[in-house]
C-alpha positions in Angstrom: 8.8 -5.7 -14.7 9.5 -3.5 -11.6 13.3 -4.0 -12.2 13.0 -3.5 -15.4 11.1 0.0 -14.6 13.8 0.8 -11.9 16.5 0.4 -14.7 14.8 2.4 -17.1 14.8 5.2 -14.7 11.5 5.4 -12.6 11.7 7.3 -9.3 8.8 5.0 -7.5 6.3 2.7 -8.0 2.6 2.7 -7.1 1.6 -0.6 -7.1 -2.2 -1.4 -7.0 -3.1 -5.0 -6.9 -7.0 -4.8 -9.0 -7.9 -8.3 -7.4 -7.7 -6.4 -3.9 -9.1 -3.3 -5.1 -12.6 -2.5 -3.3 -12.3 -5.4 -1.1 -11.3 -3.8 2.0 -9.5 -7.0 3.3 -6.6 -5.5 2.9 -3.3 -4.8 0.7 -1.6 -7.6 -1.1 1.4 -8.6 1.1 2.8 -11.0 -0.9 2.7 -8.8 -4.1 3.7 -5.9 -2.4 6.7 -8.1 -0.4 7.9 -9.3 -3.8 8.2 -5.8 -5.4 9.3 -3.6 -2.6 12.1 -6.4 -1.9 12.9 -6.2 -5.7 13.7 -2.9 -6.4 15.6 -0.1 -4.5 13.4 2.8 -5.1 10.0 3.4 -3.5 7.0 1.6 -3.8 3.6 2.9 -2.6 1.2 0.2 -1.8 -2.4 0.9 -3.2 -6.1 -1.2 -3.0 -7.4 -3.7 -0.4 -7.3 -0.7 2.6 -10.7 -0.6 4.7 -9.6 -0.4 8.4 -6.6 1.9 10.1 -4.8 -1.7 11.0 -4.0 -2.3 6.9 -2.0 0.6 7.5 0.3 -0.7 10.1 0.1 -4.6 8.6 1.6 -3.5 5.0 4.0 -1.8 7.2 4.9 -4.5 9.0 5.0 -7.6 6.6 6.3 -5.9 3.6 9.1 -3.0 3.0 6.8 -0.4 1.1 7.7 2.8 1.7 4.1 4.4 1.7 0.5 3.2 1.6 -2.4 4.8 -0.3 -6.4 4.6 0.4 -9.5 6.5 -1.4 -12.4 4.7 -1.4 -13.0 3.8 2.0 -12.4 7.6 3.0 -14.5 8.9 0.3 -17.5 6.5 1.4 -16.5 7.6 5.0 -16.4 3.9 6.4 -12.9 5.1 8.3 -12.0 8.8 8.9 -8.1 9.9 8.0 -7.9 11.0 11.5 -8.4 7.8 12.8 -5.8 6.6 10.6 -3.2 8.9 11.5 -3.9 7.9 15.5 -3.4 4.3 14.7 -0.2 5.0 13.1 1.1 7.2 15.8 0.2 4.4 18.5 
């Protein structure tokens, strides 16, 4: 499907895994992997985040080219700033 999507002319794909989604253990690597090493365009990993090091570990397993959180800053369980630090370390 993502190739397909590239084909057809998408700029990017935001790719939320539901089983992760509100989990906070974390993105789906392997799912994300797959995708990101699939296509050539963007893909934006999305649901599983609850700590600053999912950040740096989607980073570092897969090839996405930006990572998305909401519910962990909305319930204020990690604050964007300490995000951004981690990332810059």
């Amino acid at each position: 499907v993502s190739k397909a999507v590239e084909k057809l002319g998408a700029g990017e794909i935001m790719l939320n895994c539901i089983d992760m989604d509100g989990q906070c253990k974390g993105y789906d690597h392997a799912l994300m992997k797959a995708v990101s090493d699939a296509v050539t365009i963007p893909v934006i990993a999305s649901s599983g985040a609850g700590k600053e090091s999912h950040f740096s570990d989607v980073f570092s397993e897969t090839n996405v080219q930006a990572a998305l959180a909401a519910g962990m800053f909305h319930r204020k369980e990690v604050e964007i700033s300490v995000v951004k630090k981690h990332m810059a370390d």
